[in-house]
N, CA, C and O atoms as CSV, one atom per row, in Angstrom:
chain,resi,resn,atom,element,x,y,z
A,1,UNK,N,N,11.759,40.891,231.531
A,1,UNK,CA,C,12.408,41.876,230.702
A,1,UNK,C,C,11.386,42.953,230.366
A,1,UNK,O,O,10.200,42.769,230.093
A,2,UNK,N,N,11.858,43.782,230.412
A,2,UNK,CA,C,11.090,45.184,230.172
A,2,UNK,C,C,10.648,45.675,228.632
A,2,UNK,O,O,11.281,45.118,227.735
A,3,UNK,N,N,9.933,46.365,228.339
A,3,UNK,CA,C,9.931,47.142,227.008
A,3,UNK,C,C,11.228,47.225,226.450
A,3,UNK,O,O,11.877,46.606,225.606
A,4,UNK,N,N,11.384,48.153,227.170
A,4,UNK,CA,C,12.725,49.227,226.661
A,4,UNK,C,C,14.061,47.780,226.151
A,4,UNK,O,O,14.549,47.605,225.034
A,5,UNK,N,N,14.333,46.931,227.503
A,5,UNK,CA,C,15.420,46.240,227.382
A,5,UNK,C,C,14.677,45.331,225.918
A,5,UNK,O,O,15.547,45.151,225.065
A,6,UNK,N,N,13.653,44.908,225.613
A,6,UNK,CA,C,13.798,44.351,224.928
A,6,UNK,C,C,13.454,44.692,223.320
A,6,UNK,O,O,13.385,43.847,222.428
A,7,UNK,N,N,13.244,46.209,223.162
A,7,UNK,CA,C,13.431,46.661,221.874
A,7,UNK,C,C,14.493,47.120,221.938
A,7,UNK,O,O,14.630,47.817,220.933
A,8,UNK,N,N,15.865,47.170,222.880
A,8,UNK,CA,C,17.313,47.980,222.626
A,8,UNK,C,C,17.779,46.147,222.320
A,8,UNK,O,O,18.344,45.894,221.256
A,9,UNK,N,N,17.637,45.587,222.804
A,9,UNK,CA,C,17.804,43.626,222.052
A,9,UNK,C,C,17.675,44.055,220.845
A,9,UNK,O,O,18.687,44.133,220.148
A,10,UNK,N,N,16.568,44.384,220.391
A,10,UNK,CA,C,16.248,44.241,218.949
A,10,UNK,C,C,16.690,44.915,218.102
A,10,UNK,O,O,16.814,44.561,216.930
A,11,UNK,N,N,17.081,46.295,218.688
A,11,UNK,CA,C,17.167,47.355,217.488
A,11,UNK,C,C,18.958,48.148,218.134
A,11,UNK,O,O,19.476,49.175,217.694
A,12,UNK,N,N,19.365,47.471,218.956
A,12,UNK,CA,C,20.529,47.815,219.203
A,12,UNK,C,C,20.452,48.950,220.325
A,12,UNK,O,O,19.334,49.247,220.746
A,13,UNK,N,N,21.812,49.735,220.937
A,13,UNK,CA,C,21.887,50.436,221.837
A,13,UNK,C,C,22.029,51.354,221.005
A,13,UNK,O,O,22.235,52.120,221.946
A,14,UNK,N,N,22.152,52.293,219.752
A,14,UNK,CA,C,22.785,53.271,219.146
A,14,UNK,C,C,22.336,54.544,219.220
A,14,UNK,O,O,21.303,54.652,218.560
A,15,UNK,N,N,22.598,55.351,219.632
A,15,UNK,CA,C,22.176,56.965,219.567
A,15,UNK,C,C,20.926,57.317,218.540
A,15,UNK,O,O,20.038,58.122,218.823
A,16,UNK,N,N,20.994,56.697,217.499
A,16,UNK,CA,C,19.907,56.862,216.051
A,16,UNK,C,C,18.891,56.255,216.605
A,16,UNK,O,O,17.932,56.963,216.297
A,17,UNK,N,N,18.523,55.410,217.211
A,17,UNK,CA,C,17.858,54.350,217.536
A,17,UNK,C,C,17.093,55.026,218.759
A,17,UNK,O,O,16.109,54.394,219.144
A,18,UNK,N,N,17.298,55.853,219.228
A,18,UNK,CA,C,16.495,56.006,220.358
A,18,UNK,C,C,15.119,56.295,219.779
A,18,UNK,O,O,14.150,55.541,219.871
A,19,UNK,N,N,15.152,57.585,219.117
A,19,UNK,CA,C,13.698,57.678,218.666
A,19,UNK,C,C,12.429,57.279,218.434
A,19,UNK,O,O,11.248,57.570,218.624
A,20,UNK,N,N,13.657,55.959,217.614
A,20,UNK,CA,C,12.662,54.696,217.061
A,20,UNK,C,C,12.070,54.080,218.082
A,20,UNK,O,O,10.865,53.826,218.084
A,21,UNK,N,N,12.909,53.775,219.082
A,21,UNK,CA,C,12.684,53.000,220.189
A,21,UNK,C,C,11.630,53.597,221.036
A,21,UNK,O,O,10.594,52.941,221.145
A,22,UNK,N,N,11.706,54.611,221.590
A,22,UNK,CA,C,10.700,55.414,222.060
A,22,UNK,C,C,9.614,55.690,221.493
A,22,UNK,O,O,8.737,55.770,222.354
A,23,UNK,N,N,9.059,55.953,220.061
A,23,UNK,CA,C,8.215,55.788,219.786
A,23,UNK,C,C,7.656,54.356,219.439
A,23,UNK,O,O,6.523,54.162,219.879
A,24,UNK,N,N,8.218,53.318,218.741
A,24,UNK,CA,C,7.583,51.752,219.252
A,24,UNK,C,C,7.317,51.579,221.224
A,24,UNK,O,O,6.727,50.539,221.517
A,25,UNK,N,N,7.518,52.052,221.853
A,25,UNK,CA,C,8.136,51.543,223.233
A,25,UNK,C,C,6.043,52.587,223.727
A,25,UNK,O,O,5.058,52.199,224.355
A,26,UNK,N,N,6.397,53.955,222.947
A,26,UNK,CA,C,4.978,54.237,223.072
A,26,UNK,C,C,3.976,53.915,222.600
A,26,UNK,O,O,2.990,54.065,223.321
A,27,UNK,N,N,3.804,53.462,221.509
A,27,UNK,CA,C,2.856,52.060,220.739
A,27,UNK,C,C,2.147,51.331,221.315
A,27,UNK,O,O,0.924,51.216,221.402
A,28,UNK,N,N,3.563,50.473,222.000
A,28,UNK,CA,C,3.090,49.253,222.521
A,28,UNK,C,C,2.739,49.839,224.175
A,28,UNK,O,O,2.369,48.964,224.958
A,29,UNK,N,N,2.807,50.770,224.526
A,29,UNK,CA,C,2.664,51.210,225.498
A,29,UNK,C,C,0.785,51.893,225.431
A,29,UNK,O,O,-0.065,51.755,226.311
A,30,UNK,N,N,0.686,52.362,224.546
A,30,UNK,CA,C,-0.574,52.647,224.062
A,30,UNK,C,C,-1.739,51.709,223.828
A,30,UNK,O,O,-2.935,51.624,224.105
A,31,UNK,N,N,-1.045,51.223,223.353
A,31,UNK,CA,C,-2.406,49.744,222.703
A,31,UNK,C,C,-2.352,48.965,223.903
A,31,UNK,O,O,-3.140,48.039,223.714
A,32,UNK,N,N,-1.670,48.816,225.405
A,32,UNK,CA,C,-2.432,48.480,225.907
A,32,UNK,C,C,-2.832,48.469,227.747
A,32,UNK,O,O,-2.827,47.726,228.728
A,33,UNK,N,N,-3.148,49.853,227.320
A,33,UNK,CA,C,-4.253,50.701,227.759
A,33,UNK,C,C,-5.305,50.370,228.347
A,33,UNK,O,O,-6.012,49.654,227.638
A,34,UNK,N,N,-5.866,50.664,229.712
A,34,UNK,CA,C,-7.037,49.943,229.967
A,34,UNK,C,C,-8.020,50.935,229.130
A,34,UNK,O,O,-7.896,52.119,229.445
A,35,UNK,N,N,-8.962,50.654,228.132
A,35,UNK,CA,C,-9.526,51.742,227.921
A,35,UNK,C,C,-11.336,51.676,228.180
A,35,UNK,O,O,-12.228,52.405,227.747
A,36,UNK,N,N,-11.370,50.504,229.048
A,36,UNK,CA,C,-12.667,50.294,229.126
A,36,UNK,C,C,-12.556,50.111,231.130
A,36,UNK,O,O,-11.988,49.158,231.663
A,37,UNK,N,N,-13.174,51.150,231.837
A,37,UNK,CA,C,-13.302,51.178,233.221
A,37,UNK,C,C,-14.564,51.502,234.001
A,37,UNK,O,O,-15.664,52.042,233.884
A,38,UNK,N,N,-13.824,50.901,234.814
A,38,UNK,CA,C,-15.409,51.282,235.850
A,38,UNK,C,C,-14.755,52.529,236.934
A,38,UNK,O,O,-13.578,52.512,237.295
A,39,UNK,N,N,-15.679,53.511,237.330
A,39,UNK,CA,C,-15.569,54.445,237.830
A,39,UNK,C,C,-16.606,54.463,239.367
A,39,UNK,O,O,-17.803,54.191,239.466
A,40,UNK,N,N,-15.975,54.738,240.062
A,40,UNK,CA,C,-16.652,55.087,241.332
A,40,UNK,C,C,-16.467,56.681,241.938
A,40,UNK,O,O,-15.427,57.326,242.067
A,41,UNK,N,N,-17.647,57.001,242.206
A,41,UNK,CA,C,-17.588,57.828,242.843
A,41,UNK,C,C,-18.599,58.068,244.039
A,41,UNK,O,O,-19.826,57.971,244.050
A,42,UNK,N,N,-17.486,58.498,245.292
A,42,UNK,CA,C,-18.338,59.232,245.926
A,42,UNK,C,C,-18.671,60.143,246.339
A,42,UNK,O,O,-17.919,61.033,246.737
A,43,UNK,N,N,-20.352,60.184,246.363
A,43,UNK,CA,C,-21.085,61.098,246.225
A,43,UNK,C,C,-20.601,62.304,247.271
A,43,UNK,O,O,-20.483,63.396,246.716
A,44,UNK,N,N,-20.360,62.282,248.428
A,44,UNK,CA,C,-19.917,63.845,249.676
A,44,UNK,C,C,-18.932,64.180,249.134
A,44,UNK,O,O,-18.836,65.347,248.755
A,45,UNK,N,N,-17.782,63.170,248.904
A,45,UNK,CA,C,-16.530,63.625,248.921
A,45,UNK,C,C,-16.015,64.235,247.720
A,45,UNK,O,O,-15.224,65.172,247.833
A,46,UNK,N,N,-16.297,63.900,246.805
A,46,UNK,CA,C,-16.296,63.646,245.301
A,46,UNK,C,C,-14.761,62.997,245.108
A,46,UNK,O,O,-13.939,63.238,244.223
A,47,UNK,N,N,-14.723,62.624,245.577
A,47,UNK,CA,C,-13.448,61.207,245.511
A,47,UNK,C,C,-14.023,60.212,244.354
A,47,UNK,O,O,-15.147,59.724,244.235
A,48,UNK,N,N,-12.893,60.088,243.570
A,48,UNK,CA,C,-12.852,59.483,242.456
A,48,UNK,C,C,-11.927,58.354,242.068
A,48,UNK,O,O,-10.739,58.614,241.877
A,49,UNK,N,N,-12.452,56.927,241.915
A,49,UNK,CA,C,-11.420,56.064,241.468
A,49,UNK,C,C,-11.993,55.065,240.486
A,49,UNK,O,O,-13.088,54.565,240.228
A,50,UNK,N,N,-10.280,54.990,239.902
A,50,UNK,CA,C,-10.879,54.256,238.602
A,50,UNK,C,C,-10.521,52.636,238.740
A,50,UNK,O,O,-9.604,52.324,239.499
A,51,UNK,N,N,-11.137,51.753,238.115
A,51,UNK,CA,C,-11.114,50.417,238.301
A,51,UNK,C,C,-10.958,49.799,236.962
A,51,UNK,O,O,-11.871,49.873,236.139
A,52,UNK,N,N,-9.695,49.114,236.675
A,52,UNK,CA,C,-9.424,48.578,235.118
A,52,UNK,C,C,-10.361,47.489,235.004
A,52,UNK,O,O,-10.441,46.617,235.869
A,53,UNK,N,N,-11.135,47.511,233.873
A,53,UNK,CA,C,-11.568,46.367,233.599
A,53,UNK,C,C,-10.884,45.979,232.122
A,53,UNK,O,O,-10.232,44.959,232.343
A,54,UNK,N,N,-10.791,46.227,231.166
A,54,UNK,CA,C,-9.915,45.756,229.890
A,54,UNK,C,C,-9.669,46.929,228.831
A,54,UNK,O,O,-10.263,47.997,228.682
A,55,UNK,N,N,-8.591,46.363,228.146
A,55,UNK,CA,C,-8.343,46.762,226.837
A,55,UNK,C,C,-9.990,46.813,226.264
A,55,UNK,O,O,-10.978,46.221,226.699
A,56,UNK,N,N,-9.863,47.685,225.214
A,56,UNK,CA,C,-11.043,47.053,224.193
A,56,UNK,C,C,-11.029,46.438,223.286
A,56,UNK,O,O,-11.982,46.259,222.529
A,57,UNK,N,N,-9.619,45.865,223.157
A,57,UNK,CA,C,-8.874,44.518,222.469
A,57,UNK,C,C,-9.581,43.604,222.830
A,57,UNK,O,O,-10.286,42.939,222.072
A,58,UNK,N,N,-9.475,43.438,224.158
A,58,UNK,CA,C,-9.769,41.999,224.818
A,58,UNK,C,C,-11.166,42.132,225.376
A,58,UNK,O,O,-11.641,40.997,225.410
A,59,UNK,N,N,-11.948,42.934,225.784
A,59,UNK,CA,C,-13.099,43.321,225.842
A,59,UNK,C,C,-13.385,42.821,224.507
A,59,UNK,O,O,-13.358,41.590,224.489
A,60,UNK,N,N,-13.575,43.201,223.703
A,60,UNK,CA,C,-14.068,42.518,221.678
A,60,UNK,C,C,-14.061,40.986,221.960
A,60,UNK,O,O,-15.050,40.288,222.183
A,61,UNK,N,N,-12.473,40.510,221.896
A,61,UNK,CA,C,-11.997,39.183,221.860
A,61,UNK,C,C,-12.634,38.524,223.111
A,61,UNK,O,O,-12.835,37.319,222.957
A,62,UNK,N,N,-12.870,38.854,223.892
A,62,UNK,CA,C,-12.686,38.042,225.132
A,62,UNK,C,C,-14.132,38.074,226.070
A,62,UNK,O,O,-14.657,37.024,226.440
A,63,UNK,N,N,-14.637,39.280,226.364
A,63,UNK,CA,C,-15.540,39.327,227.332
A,63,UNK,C,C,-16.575,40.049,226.675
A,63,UNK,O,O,-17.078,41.014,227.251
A,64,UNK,N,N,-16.916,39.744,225.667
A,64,UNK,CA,C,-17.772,40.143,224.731
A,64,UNK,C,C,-18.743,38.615,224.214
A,64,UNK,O,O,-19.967,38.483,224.229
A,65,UNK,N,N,-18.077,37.980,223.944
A,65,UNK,CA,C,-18.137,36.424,223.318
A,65,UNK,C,C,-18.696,35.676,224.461
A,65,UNK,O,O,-19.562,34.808,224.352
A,66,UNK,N,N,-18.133,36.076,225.599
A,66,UNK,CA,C,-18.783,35.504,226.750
A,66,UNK,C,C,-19.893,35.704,227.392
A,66,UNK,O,O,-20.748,34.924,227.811
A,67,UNK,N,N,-19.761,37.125,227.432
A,67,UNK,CA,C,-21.422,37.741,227.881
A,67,UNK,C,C,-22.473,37.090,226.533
A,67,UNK,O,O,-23.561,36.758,227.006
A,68,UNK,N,N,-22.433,36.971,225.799
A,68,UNK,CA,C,-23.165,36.391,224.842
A,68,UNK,C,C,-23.462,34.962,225.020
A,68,UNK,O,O,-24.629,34.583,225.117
A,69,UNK,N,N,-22.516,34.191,225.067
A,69,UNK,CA,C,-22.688,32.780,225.738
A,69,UNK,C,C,-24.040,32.795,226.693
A,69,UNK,O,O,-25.153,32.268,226.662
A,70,UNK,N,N,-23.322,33.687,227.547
A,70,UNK,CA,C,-24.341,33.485,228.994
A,70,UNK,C,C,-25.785,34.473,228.829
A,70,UNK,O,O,-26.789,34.471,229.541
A,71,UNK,N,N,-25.573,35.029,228.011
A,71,UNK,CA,C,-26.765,36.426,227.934
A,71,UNK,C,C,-27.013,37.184,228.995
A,71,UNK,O,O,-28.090,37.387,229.556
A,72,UNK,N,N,-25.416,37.797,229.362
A,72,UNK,CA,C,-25.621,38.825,229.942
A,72,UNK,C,C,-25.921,40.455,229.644
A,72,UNK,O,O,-25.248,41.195,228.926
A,73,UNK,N,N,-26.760,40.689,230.172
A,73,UNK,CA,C,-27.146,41.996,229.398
A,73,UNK,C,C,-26.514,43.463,229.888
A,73,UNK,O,O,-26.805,44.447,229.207
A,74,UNK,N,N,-25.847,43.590,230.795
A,74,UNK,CA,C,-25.316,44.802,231.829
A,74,UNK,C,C,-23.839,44.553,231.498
A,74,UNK,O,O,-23.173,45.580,231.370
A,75,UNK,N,N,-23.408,43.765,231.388
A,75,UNK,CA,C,-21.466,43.724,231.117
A,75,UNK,C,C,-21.385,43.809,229.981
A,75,UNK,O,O,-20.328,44.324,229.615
A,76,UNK,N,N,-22.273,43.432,228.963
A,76,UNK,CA,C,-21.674,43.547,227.598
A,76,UNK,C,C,-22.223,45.075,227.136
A,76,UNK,O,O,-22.724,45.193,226.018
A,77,UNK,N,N,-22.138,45.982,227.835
A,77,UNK,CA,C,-22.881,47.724,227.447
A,77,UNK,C,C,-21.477,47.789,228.717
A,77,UNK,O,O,-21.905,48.624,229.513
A,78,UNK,N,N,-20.715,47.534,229.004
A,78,UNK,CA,C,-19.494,48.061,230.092
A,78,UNK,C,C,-18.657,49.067,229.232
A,78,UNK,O,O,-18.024,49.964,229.789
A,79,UNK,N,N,-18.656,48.895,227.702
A,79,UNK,CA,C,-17.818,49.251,226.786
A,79,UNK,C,C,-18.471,50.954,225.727
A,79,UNK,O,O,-18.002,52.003,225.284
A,80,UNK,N,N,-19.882,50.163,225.806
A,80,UNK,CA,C,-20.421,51.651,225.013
A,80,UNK,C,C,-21.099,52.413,225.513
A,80,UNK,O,O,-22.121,52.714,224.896
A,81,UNK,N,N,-20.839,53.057,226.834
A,81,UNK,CA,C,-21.442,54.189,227.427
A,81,UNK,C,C,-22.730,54.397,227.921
A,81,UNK,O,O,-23.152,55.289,228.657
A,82,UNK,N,N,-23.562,52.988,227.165
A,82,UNK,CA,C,-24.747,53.715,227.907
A,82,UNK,C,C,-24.971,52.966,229.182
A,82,UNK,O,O,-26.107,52.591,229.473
A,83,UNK,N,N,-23.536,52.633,230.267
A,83,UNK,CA,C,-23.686,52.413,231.776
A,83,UNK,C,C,-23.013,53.753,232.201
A,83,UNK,O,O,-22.853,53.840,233.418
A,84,UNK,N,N,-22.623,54.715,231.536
A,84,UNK,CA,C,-21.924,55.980,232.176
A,84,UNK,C,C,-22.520,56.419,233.004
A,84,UNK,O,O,-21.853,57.313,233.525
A,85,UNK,N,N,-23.965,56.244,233.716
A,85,UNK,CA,C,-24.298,56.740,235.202
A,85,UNK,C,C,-25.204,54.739,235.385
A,85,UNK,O,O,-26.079,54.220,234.693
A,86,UNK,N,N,-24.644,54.343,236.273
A,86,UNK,CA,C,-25.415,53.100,236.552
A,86,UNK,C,C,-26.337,53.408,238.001
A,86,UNK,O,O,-25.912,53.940,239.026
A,87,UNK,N,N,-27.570,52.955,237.766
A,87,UNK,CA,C,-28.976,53.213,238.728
A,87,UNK,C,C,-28.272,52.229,239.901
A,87,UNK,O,O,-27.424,51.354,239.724
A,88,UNK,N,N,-28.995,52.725,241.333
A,88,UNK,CA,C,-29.164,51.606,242.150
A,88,UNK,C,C,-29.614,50.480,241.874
A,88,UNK,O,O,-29.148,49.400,242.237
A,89,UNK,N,N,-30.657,50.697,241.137
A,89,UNK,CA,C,-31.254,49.480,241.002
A,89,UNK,C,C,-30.942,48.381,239.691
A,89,UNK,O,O,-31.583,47.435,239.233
A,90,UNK,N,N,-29.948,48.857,239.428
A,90,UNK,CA,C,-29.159,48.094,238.704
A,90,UNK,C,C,-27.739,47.219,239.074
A,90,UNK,O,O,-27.028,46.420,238.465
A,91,UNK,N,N,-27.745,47.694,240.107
A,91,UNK,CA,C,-26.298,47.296,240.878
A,91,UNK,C,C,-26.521,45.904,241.170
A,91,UNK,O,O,-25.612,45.078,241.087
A,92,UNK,N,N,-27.815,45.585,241.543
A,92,UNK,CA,C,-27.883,43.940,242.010
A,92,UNK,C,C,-27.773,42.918,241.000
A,92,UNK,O,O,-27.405,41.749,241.117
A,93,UNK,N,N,-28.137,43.533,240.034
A,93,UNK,CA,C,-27.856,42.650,238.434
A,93,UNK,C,C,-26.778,42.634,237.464
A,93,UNK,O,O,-26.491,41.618,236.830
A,94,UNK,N,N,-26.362,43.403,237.376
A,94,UNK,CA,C,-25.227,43.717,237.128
A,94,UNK,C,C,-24.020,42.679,238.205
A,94,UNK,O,O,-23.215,41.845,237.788
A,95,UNK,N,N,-24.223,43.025,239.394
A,95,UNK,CA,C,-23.360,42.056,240.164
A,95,UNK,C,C,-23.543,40.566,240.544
A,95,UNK,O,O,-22.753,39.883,241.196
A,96,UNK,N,N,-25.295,40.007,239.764
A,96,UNK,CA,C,-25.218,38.736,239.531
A,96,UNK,C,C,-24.747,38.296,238.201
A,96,UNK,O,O,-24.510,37.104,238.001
A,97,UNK,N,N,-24.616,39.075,237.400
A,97,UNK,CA,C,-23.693,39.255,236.330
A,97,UNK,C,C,-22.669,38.884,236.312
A,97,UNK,O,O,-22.442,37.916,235.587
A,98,UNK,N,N,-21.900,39.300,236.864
A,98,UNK,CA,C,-20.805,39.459,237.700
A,98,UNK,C,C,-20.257,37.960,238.329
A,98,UNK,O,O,-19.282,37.391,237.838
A,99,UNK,N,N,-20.707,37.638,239.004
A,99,UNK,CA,C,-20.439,36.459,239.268
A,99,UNK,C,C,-20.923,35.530,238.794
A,99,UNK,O,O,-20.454,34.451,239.153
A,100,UNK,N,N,-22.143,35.517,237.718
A,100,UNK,CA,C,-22.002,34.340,236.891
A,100,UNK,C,C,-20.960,34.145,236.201
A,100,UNK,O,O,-20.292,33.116,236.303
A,101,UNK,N,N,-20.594,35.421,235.147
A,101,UNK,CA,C,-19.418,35.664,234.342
A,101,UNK,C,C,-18.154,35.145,235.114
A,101,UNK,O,O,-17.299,34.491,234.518
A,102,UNK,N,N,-18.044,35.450,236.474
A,102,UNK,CA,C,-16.827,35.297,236.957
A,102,UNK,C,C,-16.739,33.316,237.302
A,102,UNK,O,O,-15.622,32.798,237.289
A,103,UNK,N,N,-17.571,32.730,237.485
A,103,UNK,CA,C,-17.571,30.957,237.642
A,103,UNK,C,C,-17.832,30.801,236.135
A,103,UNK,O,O,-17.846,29.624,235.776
A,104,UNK,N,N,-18.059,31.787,235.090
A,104,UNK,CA,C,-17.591,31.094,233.916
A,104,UNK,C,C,-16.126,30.968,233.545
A,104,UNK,O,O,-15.493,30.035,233.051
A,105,UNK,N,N,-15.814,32.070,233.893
A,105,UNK,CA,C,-14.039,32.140,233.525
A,105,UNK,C,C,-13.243,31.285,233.938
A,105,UNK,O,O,-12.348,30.729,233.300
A,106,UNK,N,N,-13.537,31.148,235.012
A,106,UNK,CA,C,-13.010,30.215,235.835
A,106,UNK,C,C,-13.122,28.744,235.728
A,106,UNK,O,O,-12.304,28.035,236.314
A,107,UNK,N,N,-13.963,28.296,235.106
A,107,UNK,CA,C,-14.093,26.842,234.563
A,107,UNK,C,C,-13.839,27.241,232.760
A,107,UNK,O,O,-14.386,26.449,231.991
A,108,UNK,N,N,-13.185,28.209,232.230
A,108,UNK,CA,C,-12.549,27.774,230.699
A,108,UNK,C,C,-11.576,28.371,230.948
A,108,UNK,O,O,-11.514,29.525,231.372
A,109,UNK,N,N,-10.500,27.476,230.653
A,109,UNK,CA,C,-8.807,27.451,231.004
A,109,UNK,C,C,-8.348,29.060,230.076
A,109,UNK,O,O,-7.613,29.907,230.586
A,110,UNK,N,N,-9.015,29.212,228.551
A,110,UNK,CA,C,-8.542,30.168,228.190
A,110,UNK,C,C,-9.535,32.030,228.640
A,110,UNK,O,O,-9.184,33.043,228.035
A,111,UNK,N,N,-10.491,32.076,229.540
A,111,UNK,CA,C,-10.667,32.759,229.770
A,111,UNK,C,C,-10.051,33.471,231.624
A,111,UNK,O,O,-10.281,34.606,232.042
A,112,UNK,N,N,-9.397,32.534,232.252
A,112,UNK,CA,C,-8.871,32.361,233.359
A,112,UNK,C,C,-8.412,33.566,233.751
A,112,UNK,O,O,-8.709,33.900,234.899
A,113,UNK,N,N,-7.620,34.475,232.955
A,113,UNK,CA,C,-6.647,35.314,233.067
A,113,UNK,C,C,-7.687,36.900,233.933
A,113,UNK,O,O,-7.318,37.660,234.829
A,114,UNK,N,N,-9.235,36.844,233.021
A,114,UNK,CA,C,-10.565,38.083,233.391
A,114,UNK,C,C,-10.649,37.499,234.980
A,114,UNK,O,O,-11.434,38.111,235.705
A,115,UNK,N,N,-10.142,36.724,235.392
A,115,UNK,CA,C,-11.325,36.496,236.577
A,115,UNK,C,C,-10.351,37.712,237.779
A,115,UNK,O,O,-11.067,38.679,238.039
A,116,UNK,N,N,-9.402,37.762,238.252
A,116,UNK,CA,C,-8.925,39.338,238.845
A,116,UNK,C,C,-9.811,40.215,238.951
A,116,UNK,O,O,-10.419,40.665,239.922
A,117,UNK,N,N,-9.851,40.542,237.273
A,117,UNK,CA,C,-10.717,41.645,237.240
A,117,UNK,C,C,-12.088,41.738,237.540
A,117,UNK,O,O,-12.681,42.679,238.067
A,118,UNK,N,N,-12.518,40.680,237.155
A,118,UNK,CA,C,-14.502,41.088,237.494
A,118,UNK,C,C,-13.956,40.750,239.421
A,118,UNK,O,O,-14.578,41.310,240.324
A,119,UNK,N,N,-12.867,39.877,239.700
A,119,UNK,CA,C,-13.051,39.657,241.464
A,119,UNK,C,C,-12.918,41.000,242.066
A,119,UNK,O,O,-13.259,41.245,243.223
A,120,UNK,N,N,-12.377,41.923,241.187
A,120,UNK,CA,C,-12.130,43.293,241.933
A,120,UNK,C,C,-13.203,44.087,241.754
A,120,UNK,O,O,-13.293,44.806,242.749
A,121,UNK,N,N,-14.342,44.391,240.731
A,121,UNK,CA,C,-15.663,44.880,240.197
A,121,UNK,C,C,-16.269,44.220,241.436
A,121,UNK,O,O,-16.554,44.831,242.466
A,122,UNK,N,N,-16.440,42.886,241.227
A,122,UNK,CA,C,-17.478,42.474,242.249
A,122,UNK,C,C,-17.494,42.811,243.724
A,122,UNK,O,O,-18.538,42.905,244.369
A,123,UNK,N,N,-15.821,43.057,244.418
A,123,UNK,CA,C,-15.642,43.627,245.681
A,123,UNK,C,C,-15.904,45.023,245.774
A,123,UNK,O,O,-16.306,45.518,246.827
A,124,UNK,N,N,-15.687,45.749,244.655
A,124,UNK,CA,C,-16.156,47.555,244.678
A,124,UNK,C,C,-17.885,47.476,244.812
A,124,UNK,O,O,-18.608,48.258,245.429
A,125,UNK,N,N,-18.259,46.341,244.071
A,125,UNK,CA,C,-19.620,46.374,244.580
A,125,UNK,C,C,-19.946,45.878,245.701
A,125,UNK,O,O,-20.918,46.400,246.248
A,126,UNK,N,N,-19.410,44.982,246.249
A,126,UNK,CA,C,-19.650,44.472,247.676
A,126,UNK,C,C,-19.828,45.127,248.739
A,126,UNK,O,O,-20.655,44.883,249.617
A,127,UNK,N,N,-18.675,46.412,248.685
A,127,UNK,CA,C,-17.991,46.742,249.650
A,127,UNK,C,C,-18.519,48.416,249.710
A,127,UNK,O,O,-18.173,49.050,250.707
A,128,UNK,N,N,-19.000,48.826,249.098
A,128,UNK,CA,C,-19.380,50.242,248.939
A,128,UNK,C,C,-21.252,50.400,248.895
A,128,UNK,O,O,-21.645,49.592,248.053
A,129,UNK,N,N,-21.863,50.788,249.214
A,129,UNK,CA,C,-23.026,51.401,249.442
A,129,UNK,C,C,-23.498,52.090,248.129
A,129,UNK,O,O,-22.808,53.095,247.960
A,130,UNK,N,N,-24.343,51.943,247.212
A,130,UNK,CA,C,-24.793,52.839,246.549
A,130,UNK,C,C,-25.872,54.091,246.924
A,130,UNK,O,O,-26.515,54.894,246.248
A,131,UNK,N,N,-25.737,53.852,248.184
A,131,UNK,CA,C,-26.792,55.088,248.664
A,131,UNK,C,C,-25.296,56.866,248.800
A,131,UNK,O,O,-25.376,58.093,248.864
A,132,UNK,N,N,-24.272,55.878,248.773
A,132,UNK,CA,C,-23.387,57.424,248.849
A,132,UNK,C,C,-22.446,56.936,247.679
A,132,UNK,O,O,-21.761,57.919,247.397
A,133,UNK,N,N,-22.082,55.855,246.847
A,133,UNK,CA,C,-21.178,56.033,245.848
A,133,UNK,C,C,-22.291,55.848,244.359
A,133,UNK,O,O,-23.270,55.104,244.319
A,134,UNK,N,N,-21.794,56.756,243.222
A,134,UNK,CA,C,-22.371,56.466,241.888
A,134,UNK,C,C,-21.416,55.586,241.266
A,134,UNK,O,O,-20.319,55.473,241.815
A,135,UNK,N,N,-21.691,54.841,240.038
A,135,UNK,CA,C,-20.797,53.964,239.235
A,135,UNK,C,C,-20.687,54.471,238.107
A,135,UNK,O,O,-21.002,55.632,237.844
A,136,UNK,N,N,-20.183,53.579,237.242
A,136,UNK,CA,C,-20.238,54.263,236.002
A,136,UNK,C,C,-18.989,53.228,234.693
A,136,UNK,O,O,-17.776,53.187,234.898
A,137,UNK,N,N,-19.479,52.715,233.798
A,137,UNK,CA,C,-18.362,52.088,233.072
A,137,UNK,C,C,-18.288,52.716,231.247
A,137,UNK,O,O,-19.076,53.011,230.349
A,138,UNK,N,N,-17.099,52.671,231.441
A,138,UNK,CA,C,-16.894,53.152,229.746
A,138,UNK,C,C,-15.568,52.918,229.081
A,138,UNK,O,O,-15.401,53.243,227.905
């Protein structure tokens, strides 16, 4: 069931009601937002793509608590900017990062849901060259 179908459940089909509906429908549409990403770019083309990594809901709750567990030092700065240009020579740590974080998730039932996401981070790093793409998370 969709947004929409299931605040017109709640609040009825009525002409008055749309408003309401549309603005709750943008709310919840808002809050959740990837608002924490990783960015690639490459360098000739200037081709640009973005890569969801979380809410900053669940970034706080979720992959914050964890990088701490493990003491990772490069994923838990994914959120406050100062990875907005990431070095080459940071890419290799960051992506053992990466897959430590990712065989943690994966062995605690309630963190299960992140592992997608760092599997897709870890293939943009796999799979791309930092001698022609820059990174970047915020």
């Amino acid at each position: 069931m969709g947004i929409s179908t299931a605040l017109v459940n709640i609040f009825g089909n009525q002409p008055s009601n749309y408003l309401i509906l549309d603005k709750l429908k943008f709310e919840i549409l808002r809050d959740n937002e990837m608002t924490i990403e990783m960015g690639i770019l490459h360098i000739h083309t200037g081709n640009y793509e973005v890569i969801p990594v979380a809410t900053s809901e669940i970034f706080y709750q979720f992959w914050l608590p964890a990088c701490k567990s493990l003491g990772l030092q490069f994923i838990s700065h994914f959120h406050d900017g100062s990875l907005n240009v990431v070095s080459a020579e940071d890419v290799p740590k960051i992506l053992e990062e990466l897959i430590c974080l990712h065989s943690y998730t994966l062995a605690q039932e309630n963190l299960a849901f992140m592992s997608e996401r760092i599997e897709r981070i870890i293939q943009v790093f796999q799979t791309t060259d930092s001698t022609f793409y820059e990174y970047d998370f915020g």
